[in-house]
NURO-792678 format. One line per field, with one value per residue (C-alpha): residue number from 1; residue in three letters; x, y, z. Coordinates in steps of 0.5 Angstrom, whole numbers. Layout:
n: c(NUM,...)
res: c(ALA,...)
px: c(X,...)
py: c(Y,...)
pz: c(Z,...)
This chain:
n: c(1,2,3,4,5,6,7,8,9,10,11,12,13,14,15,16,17,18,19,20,21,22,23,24,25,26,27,28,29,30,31,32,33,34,35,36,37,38,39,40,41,42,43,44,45,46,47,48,49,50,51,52,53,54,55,56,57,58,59,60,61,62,63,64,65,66,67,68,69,70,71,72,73,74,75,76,77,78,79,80,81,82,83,84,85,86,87,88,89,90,91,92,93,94,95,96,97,98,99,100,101,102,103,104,105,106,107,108,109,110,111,112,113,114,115,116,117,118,119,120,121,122,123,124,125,126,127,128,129,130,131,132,133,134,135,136,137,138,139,140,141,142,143,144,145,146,147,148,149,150,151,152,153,154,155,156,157,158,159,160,161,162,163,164,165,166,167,168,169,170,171,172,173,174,175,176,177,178,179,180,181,182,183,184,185,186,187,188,189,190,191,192,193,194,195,196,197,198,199,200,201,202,203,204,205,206,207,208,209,210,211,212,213,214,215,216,217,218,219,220,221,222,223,224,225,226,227,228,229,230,231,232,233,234,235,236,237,238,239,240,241,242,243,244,245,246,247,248,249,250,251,252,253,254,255,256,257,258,259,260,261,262,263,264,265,266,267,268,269,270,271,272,273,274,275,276,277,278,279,280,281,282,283,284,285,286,287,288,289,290,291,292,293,294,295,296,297,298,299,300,301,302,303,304,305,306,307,308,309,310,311,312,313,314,315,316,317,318,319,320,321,322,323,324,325,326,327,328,329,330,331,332,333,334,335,336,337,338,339,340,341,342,343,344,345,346,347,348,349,350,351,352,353,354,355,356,357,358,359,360,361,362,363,364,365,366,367,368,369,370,371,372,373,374,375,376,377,378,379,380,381,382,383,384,385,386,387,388,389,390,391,392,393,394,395,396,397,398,399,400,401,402,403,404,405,406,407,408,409,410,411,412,413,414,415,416,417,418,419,420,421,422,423,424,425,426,427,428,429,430,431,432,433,434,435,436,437,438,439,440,441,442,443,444,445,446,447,448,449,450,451,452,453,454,455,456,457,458,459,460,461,462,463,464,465,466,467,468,469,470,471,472,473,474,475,476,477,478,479,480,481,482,483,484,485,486,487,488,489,490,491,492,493,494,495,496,497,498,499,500,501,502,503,504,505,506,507,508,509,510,511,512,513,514,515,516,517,518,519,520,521,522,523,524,525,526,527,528,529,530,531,532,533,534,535,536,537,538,539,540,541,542,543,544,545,546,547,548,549,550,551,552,553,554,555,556,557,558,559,560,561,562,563,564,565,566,567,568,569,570,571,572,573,574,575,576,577,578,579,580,581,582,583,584,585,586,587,588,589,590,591,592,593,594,595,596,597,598,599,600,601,602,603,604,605,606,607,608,609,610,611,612,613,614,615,616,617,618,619,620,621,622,623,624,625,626,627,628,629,630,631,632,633,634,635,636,637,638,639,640,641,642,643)
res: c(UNK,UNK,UNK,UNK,UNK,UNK,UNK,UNK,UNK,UNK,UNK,UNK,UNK,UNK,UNK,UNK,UNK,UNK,UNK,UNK,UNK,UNK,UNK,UNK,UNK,UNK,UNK,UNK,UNK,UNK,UNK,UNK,UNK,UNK,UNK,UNK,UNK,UNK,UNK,UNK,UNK,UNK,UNK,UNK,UNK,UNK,UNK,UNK,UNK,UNK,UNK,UNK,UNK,UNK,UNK,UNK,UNK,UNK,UNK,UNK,UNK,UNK,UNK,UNK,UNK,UNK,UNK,UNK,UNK,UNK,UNK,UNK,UNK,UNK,UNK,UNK,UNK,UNK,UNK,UNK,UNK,UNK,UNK,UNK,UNK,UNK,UNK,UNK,UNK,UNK,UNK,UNK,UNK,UNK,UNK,UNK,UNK,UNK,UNK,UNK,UNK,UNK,UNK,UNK,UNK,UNK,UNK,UNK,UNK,UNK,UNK,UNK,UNK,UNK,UNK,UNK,UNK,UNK,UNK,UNK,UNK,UNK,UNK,UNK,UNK,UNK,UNK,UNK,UNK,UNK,UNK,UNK,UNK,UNK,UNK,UNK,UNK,UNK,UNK,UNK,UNK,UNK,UNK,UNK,UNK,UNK,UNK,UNK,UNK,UNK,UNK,UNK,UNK,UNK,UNK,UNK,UNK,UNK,UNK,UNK,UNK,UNK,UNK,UNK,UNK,UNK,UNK,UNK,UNK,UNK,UNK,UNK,UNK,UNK,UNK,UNK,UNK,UNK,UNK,UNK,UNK,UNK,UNK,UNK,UNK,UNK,UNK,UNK,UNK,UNK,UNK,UNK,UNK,UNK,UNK,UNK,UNK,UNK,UNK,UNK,UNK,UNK,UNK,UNK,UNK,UNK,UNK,UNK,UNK,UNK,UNK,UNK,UNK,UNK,UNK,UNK,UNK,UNK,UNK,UNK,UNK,UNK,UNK,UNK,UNK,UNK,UNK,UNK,UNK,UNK,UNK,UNK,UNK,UNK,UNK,UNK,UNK,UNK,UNK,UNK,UNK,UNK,UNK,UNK,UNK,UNK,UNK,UNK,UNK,UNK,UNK,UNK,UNK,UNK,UNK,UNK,UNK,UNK,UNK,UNK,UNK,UNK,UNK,UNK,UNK,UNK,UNK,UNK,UNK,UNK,UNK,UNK,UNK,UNK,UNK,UNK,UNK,UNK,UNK,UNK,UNK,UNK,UNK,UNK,UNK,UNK,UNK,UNK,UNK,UNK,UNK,UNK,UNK,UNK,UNK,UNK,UNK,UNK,UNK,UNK,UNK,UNK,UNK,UNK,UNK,UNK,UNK,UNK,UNK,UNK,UNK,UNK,UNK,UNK,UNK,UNK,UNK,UNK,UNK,UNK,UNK,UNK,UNK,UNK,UNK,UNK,UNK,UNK,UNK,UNK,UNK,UNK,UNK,UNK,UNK,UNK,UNK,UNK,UNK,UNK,UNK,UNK,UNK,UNK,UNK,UNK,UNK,UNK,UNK,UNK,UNK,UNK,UNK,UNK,UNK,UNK,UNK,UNK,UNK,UNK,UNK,UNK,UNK,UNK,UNK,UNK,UNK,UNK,UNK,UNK,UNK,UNK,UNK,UNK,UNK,UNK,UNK,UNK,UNK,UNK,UNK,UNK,UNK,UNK,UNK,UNK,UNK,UNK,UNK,UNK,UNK,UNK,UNK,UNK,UNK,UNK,UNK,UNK,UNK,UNK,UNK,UNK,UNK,UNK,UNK,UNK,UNK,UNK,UNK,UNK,UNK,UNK,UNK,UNK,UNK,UNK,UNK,UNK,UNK,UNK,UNK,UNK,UNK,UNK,UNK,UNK,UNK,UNK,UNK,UNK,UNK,UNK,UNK,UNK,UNK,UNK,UNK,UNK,UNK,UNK,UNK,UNK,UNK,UNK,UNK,UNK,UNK,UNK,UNK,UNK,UNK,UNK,UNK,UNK,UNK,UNK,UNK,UNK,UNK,UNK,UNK,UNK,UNK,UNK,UNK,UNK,UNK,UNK,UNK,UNK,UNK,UNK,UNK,UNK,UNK,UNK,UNK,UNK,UNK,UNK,UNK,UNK,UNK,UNK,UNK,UNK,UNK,UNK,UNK,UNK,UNK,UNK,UNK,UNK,UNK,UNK,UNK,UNK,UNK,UNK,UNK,UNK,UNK,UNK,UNK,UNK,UNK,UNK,UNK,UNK,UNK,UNK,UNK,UNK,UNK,UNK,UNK,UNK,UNK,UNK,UNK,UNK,UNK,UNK,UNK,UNK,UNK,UNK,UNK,UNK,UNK,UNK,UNK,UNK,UNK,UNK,UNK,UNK,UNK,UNK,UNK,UNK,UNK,UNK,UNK,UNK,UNK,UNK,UNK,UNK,UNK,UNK,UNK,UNK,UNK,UNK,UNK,UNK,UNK,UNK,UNK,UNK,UNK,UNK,UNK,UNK,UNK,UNK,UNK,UNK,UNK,UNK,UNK,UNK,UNK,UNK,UNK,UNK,UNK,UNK,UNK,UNK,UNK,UNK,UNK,UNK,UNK,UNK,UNK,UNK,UNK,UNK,UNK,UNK,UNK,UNK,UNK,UNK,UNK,UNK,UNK,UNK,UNK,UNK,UNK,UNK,UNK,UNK,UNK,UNK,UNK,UNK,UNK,UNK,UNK,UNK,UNK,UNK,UNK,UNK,UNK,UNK,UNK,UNK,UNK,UNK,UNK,UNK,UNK,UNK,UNK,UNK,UNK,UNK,UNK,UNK,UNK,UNK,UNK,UNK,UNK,UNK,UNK)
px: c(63,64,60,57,56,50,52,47,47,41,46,47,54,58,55,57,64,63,62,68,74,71,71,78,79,76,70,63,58,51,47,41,39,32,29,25,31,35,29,28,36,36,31,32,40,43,49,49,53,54,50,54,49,48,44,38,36,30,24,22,25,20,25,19,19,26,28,34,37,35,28,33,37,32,28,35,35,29,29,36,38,44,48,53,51,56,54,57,56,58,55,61,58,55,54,48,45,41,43,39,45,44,52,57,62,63,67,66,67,70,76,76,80,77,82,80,72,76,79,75,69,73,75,69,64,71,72,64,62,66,71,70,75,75,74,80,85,81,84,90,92,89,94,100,99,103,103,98,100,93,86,82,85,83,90,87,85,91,87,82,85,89,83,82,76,73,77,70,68,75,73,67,68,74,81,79,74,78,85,80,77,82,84,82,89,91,92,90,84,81,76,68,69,73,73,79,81,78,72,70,71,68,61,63,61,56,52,53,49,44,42,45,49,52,52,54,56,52,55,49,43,37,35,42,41,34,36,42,38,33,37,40,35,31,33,28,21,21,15,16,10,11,7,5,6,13,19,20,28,25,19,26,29,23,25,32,31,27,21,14,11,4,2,0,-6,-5,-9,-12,-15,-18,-20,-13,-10,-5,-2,-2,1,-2,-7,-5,-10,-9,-1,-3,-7,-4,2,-3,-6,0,3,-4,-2,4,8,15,14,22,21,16,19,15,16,16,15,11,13,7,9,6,9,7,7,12,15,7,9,15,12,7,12,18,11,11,19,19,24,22,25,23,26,28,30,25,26,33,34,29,34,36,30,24,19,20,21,23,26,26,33,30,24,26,26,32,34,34,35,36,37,43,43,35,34,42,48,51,52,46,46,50,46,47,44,43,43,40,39,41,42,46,52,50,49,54,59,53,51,59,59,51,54,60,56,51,57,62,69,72,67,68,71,68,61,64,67,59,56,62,61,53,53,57,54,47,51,54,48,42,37,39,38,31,28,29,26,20,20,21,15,10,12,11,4,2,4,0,-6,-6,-8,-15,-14,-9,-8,-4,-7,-6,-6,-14,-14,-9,-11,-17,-21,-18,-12,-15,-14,-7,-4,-1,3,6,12,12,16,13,8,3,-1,-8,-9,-15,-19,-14,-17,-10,-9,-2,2,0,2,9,10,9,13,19,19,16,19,25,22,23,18,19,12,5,-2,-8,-9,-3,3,9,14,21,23,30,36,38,32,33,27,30,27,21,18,21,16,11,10,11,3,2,2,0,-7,-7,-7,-12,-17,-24,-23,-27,-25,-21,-25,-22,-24,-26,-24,-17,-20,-19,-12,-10,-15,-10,-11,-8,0,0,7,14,16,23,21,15,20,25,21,20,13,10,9,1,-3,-6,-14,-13,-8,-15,-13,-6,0,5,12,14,13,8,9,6,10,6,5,10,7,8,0,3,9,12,7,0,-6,-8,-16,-21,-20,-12,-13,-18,-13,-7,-12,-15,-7,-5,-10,-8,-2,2,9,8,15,13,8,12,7,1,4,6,10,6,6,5,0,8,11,5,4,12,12,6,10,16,12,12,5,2,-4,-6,-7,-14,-17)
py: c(-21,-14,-9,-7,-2,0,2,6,7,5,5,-3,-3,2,0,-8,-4,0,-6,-10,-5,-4,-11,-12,-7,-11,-8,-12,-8,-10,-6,-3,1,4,7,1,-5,0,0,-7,-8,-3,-6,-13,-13,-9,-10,-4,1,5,9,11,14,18,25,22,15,11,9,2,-1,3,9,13,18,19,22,26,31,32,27,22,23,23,18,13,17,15,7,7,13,11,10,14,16,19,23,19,23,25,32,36,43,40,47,49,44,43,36,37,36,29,27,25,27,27,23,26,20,24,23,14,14,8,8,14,12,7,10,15,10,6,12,14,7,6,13,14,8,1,4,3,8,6,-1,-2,3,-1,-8,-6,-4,-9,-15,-10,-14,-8,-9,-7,-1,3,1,-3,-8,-14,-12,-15,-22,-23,-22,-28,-31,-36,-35,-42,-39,-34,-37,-39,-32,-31,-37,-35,-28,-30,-26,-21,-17,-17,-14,-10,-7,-1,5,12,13,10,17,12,10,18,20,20,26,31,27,29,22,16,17,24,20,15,20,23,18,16,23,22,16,18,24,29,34,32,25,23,17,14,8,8,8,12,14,18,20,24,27,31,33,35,39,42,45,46,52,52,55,53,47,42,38,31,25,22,15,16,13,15,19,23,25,24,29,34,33,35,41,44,45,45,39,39,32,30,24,19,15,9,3,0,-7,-9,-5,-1,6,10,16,22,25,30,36,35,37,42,45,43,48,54,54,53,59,63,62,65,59,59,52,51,43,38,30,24,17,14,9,7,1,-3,0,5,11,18,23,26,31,34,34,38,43,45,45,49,54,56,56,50,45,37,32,24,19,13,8,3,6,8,3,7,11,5,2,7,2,7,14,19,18,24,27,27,30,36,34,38,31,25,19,12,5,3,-4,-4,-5,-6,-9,-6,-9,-6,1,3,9,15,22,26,33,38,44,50,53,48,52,57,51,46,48,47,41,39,40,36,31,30,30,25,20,16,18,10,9,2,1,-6,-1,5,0,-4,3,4,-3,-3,4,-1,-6,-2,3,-4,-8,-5,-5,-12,-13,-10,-12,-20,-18,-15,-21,-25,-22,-22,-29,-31,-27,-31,-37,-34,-32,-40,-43,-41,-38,-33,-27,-22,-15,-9,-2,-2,-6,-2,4,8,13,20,17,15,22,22,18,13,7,0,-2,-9,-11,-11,-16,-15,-22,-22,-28,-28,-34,-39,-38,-36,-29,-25,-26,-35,-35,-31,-35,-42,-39,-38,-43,-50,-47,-42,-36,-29,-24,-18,-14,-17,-12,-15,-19,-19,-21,-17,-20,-16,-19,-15,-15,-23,-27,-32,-38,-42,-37,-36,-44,-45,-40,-42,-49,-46,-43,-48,-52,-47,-46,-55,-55,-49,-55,-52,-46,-41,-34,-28,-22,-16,-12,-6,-1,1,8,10,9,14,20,26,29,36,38,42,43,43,36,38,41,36,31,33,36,30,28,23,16,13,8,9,8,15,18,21,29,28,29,25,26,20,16,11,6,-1,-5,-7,-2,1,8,14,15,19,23,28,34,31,30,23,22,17,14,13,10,6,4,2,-2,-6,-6,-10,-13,-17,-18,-13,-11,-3,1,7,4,-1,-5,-2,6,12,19,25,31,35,40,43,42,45,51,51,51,56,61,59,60,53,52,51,54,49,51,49,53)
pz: c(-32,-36,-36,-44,-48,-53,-58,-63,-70,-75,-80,-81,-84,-80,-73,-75,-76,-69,-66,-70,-67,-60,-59,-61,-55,-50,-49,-49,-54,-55,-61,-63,-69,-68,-60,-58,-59,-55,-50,-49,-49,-43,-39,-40,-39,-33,-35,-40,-37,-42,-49,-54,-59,-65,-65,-69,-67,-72,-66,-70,-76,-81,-80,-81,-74,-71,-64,-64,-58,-51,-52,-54,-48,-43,-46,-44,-37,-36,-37,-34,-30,-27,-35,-38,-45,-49,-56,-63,-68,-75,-72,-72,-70,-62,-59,-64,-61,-55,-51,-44,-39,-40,-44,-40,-47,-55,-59,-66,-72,-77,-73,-72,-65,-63,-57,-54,-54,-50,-45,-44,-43,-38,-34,-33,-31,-26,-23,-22,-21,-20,-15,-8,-4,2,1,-2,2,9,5,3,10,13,9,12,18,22,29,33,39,38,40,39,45,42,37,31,34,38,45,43,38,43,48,51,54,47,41,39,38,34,29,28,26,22,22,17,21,26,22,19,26,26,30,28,29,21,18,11,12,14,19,19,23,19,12,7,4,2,6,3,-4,-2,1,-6,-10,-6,-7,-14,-15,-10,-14,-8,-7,-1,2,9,13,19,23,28,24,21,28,29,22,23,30,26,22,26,30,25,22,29,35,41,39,31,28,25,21,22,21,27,24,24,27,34,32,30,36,39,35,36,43,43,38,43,38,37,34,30,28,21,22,16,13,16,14,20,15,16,22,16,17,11,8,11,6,1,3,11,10,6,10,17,13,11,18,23,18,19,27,27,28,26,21,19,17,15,15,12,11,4,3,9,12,9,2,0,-3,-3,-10,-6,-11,-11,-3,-4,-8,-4,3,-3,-4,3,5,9,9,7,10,8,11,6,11,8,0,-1,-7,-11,-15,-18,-22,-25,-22,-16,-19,-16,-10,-4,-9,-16,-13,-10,-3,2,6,6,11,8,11,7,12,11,3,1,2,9,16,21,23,17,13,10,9,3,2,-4,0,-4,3,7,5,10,15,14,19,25,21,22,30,30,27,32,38,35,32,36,35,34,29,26,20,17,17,13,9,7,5,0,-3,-2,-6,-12,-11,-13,-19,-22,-21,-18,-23,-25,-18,-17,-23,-21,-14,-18,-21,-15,-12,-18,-16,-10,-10,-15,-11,-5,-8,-10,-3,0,7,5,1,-1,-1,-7,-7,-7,-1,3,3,5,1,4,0,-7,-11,-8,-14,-8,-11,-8,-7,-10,-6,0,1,6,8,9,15,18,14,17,23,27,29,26,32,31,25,26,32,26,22,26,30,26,19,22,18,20,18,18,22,23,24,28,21,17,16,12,8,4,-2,-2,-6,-2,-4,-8,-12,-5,1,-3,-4,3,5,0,3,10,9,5,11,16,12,13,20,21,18,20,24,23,20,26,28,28,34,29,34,31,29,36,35,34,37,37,44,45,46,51,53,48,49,51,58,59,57,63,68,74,73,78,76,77,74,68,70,74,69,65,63,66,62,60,61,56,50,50,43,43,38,34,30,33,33,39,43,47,47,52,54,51,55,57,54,56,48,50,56,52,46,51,55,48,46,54,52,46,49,45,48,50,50,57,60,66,70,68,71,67,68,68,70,77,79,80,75,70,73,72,65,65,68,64,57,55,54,47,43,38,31,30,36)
């Protein structure tokens, strides 16, 4: 199916004569004579990729309040920011008039040159927009069918293929990935490390329509993402704020770049179990006071949204950081379709941050670990050589074609069909929530339900398309039902609190998934019969007690420690990261004290079960009296800024 045009005119005779010769031409026009047919057009119909509208455009049919100029423009840009918008207009003296920077061009009508408007129009969507460089220069040479005398070994499929023993692996995966898995050594097909062909065009391309100045390729997902970042903008002795419910790269990240972390607690909601946003006033003021301190606060990092949905006002975020000359950092692995849709407005581009990391395999159509960061550092000219060298010796030098190849097509994908692809999963969440709420033990919780009251004045959204599953009136814990899911219904989601379930709706659900997933419940809510409601233990809100940091992690993290048991581990310091999955967050990290209410938390976590990344058998690593006293003299010791 072609792209369309809206073409606007409130004349009725001249624009059925428009619409008469650009069909003529091949083009697939719809009309509108007044703002609020326009508006509705655009929202309903994610086809349309292209307006051409006259300078001054009635608001409804009485005719009696125009909109003309820059308003107009941005009121379209706003409904549907990724169109292109083309000035057709009589007005033949265009530099008297202000515009906004939002035009893509100018046809004068004066001037009748129908096949212009064409051409120009169609260059413009296929150059900016439904092109996919690498992809098709990858396809183009893997039809050459060359003889392979470079890596990989398997030689386009030829050692598997007539395998007696691994043929299967061949089948399976079909001859395409195989032609397509290629060396670096095709000069054609560019090279992430150093781009300047279809690869730079193809990041190109991408930072255009994610609202970036530069945009990079990442083959091995988010986590490397947020540790080239990190490491860039971060020498030893430098802070950084981070948000202590954020992914473990970038703890990971902080240890590597040798700099000292101060913890930003978020919002918690100990009703549910569920991790929020960190509270407006705690970033501010962890800014002022680590500044007060002297620290050399280069860098705050946020997620957004958090991994239950919940959306930060993050151009507030940015503001305040911008103020004090830190640089913002949000990770966007779980939100990078948000530049698509103005449901999700503003992503961390639109709203001033400097970087952002983005899951493309997450939310899009790309293979696992394919992601991308974004740029829009006025300052990153001067870093961008250092940026080069980190990102050399965080990426493989034998990336793998097929993954680069899935963020070109996914980034247009999400150009081409994006809002059309967002606001049915809108409204398959809509759906699906109301189907939920139909049965009797189960619920899904909204904005008021999830956050906590440290966040209500923070102007916090939801992003709809995150279910979060209340389950504790079946009877069953989060983890029985997970279990029922997946092994009675064949159904994976995609986390669990002590109470809930979470689900996505992405871009490839389909009215099929969500009724088998409805029955599924349905069925579940059945066998629970009279059991009585779950209890949770309302002793999440010791769960993320912060104890002092009293070592940088990087040295803490390499010294030779000593491992005990964790019953005698009390105001020891620990040398690893201890993370129990759920929720995935760190309790300890490298250089923290090891408090009574931590000891009290992982045992609670052991518990119930839950799986603990850094604690084996119930020993731990911390430090030696040795290696304290060490890192004393070296001068590694850290004074916390609320002292």
């Amino acid at each position: 199916m072609k792209y369309k045009i809206l073409l606007l005119n409130p004349d009725i005779k001249k624009i059925d004569l428009e619409c008469r010769e650009l069909t003529s031409r091949g083009i697939a026009v719809v009309t509108a004579r007044n703002v609020v047919e326009a508006s509705r057009l655009l929202r309903e119909d994610g086809l349309i990729h292209v307006i051409l509208t006259e300078w001054e455009i009635p608001v409804d049919n009485e005719n009696t309040v125009s909109i003309k100029g820059a308003e107009l423009f941005e009121k379209f840009r706003v409904l549907r920011h990724e169109v292109t918008i083309f000035l057709y207009t009589d007005q033949a003296n265009l530099p008297y008039f202000r515009t906004g920077g939002s035009l893509s061009g100018y046809f004068y009508k004066g001037e009748h040159d129908y096949d212009d408007i064409v051409r120009k129009i169609r260059s413009e969507v296929i150059n900016s927009k439904n092109r996919a460089p690498f992809f098709e220069k990858l396809l183009e040479y893997s039809r050459k069918s060359k003889d392979s005398w470079h890596t990989p070994g398997h030689a386009s499929g030829y050692s598997v293929k007539n395998s007696i023993w691994v043929r299967d692996f061949y089948e399976f995966f079909g001859a395409n990935l195989f032609r397509s898995d290629i060396s670096v050594s095709v000069p054609m097909l560019d090279s992430l490390l150093h781009p300047t062909g279809v690869i730079k065009e193809a990041q190109e391309l991408a930072a255009r329509a994610f609202s970036a100045r530069h945009t990079f390729f990442c083959t091995n997902g988010t986590s490397t993402a947020n540790k080239i970042l990190l490491q860039t903008l971060l020498a030893p002795g430098d802070a950084i704020l981070l948000d202590r419910n954020c992914h473990k790269s970038v703890h990971y990240g902080t240890i590597i770049a040798g700099a000292e972390p101060i913890y930003l607690t978020p919002s918690i909601n100990n009703a549910y179990g569920i991790f929020g946003p960190v509270p407006k006033q705690t970033i501010i003021a962890a800014m002022d006071k680590a500044l007060a301190a002297g620290k050399r606060v280069k860098v705050l990092i946020l997620t957004n949204c958090t991994y239950d949905g919940l959306i930060y006002d993050i151009a507030d975020v940015v503001k305040e950081a911008h103020k004090r000359k830190i640089k913002v950092i949000v990770d966007e692995a779980w939100y990078g379709y948000a530049t698509f849709h103005p449901h999700f407005f503003p992503c961390a581009m639109e709203a001033g941050a400097d970087y952002s990391t983005q899951s493309t395999h997450k939310t899009m159509s790309a293979f696992s670990q394919a992601s991308m960061i974004h740029v829009n550092d006025p300052d990153f000219e001067s870093l961008e050589e250092l940026f080069m060298e980190i990102f050399n010796m965080h990426t493989s030098t034998s990336p793998q074609y097929p993954m680069i190849a899935s963020l070109d097509i996914a980034r247009k994908q999400m150009v081409m069909e994006g809002y059309g692809l967002l606001s049915r999963c809108i409204e398959l969440s809509e759906t699906l929530k109301n189907s939920i709420n139909s049965l009797n033990k189960f619920r899904v919780l909204e904005l008021e339900d999830l956050i906590s009251d440290d966040v209500r004045n923070d102007n916090i959204k939801l992003d709809p398309t995150k279910l979060t599953i209340d389950v504790s009136r079946t009877g069953f814990s989060s983890r029985e039902v997970e279990h029922l899911l997946l092994d009675k219904h064949n159904i994976q989601i995609e986390k669990t609190t002590f109470n809930t379930v979470t689900v996505l709706i992405t871009i490839g659900a389909t009215h099929s998934k969500l009724n088998r997933l409805y029955l599924a419940l349905e069925n579940i809510e059945q066998m629970s019969g009279n059991q009585r409601p779950s209890k949770l233990n309302n002793s999440d809100d010791i769960f993320l007690a912060l104890s002092p940091i009293k070592f940088v992690p990087r040295f803490a993290f390499y010294s030779e420690g000593e491992t005990i048991q964790l019953s005698d581990a009390l105001n020891r310091v620990s040398v690893h990261m201890i993370t129990p999955y759920p929720p995935g967050i760190p309790l300890l990290v490298p250089g923290q004290i090891i408090s009574k209410e931590m000891i009290e938390a992982l045992n609670h976590y052991r518990d119930f079960q839950v799986e603990i990344h850094g604690l084996k058998q119930g020993r731990l690593k911390v430090l030696t009296a040795a290696d304290e006293a060490r890192l004393e003299l070296d001068g590694y010791r850290l004074h916390d800024i609320n002292e």
